[in-house]
N, C-alpha and C positions, 0 to 999 in steps of 0.2 A: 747590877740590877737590870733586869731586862723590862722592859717597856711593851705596852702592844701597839701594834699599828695603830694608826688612825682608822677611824672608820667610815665609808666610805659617805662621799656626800650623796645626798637628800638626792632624789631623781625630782627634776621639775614637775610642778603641779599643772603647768598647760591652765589656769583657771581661765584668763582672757580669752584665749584661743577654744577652748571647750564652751564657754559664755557663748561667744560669737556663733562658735558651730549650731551650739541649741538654737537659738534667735533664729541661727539661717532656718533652720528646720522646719521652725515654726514659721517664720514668713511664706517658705518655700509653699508649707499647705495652707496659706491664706493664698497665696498668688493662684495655684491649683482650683480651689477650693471657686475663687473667681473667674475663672477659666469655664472651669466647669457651670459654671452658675450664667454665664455669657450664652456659651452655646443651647443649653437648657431654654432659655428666654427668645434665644436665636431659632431656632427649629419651633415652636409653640408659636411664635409671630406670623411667620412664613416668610420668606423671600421680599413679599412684595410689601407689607407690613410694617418689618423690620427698624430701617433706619426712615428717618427722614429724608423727603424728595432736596428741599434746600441746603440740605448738609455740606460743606465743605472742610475736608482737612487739610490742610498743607503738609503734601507726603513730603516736600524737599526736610522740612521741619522735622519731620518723624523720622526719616532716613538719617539728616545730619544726628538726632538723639541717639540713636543706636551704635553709628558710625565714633562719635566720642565716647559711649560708654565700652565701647572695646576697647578704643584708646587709654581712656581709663586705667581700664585694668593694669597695661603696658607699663603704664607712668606707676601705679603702685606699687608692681613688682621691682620695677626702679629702684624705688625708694626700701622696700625689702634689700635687695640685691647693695646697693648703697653702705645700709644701717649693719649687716654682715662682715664689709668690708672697714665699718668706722669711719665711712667719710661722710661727715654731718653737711656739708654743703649740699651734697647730691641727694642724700636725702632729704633737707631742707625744699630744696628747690624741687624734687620729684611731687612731694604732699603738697606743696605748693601748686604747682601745676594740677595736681587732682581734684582740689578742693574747688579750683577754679573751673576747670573740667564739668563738677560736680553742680554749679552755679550757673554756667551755660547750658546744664542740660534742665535746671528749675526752668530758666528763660523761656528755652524752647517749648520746653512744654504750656507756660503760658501763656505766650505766642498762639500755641495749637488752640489754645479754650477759647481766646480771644477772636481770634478768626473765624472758629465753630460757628460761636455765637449761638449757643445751644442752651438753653432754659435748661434747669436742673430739672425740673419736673414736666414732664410733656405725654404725649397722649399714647407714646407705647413705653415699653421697660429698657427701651435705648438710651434714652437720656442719662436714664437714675446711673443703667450699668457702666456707661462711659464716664461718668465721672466718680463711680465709684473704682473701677478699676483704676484710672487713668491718676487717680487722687491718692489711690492706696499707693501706687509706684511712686507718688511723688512724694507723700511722705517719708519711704523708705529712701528716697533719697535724698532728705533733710535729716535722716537716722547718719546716713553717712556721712553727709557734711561736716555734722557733731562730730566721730567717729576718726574723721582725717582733723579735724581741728584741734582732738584731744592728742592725736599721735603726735602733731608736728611741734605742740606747746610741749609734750614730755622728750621728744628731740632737741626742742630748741632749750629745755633746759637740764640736759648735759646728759638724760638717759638714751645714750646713742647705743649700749646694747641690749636695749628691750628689744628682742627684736619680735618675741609672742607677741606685743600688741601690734607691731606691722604685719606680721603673718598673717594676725584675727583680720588687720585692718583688707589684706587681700584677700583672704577669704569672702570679707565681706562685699566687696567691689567684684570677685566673679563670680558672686551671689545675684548681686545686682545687676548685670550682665545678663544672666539668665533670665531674672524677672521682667529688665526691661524687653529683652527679645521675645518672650510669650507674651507682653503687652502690644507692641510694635508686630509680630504677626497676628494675631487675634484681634489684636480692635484698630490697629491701621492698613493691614496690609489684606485681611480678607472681610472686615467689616460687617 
């Protein structure tokens, strides 16, 4: 009696990793969207308008943000590169290092507000837009916090070849990377 082959298995469905990608997409033109909405309010003020005479940011503060969210990224791919190979340690320890990563760049940034000392509401569209921008990036980066916190509890328990959600999870951190660096140029670095 002959038999037929087996047939072949199912090609993966990428759902996490395609989830992630949509999300990026749509952040990506809310982030645009604010950019564009910056310079619009920027140019209609005029130069001298603008910002606030008393304003102070602490650029060290803004530079160190940007300088760990690169870093970041490094440490994610880690943890990709790790979960590939099956060593739950490294990627244990790689999310780990992220999440925290992820927590020192919450700090800094309220650090930056704190130092501001900038009224949400004040007499030009500088205020509103600095803490809207500056508040949108920081809750995409409480998106990610959740994000590495969800990866590293399904690491730590036993799904060490998921590796789509660590893929989504990098994806989503050189997402973040992006958004933070068009934040960090546009409202720290040319103001």
């Amino acid at each position: 009696m002959l038999a037929l082959p087996p047939a072949p298995a199912p090609s993966p469905k990428r759902q996490v990793l395609i989830g992630t990608a949509l999300f990026v997409a749509v952040a990506l033109m809310l982030v645009g969207s604010l950019s564009g909405l910056w310079f619009k309010f920027r140019n209609n003020a005029g130069s001298a308008n603008w910002k606030p005479d008393k304003l102070v940011i602490p650029e060290v503060a803004t530079n160190v943000m940007w300088i760990t969210v690169i870093f970041a990224c490094v440490i994610v791919q880690w943890a990709v590169y790790s979960a590939k190979r099956a060593d739950r340690p490294h990627t244990t320890l790689a999310l780990a290092i992220a999440f925290l990563l992820g927590l020192a760049m919450l700090n800094s940034q309220a650090y930056v507000w704190r130092v501001a000392e900038l009224p949400v509401k004040g007499d030009t569209a500088y205020n509103t837009m600095f803490y809207a921008f500056t508040g949108t990036v920081f809750g995409l980066i409480i998106v990610g916090l959740v994000y590495t916190a969800v990866a590293a509890f399904r690491s730590l328990g036993g799904r060490d070849k998921d590796r789509e959600l660590l893929s989504g999870l990098a994806l989503y951190w050189y997402f973040l990377a992006a958004a933070f660096s068009v934040v960090w140029f546009v409202v720290y670095v040319t103001k």
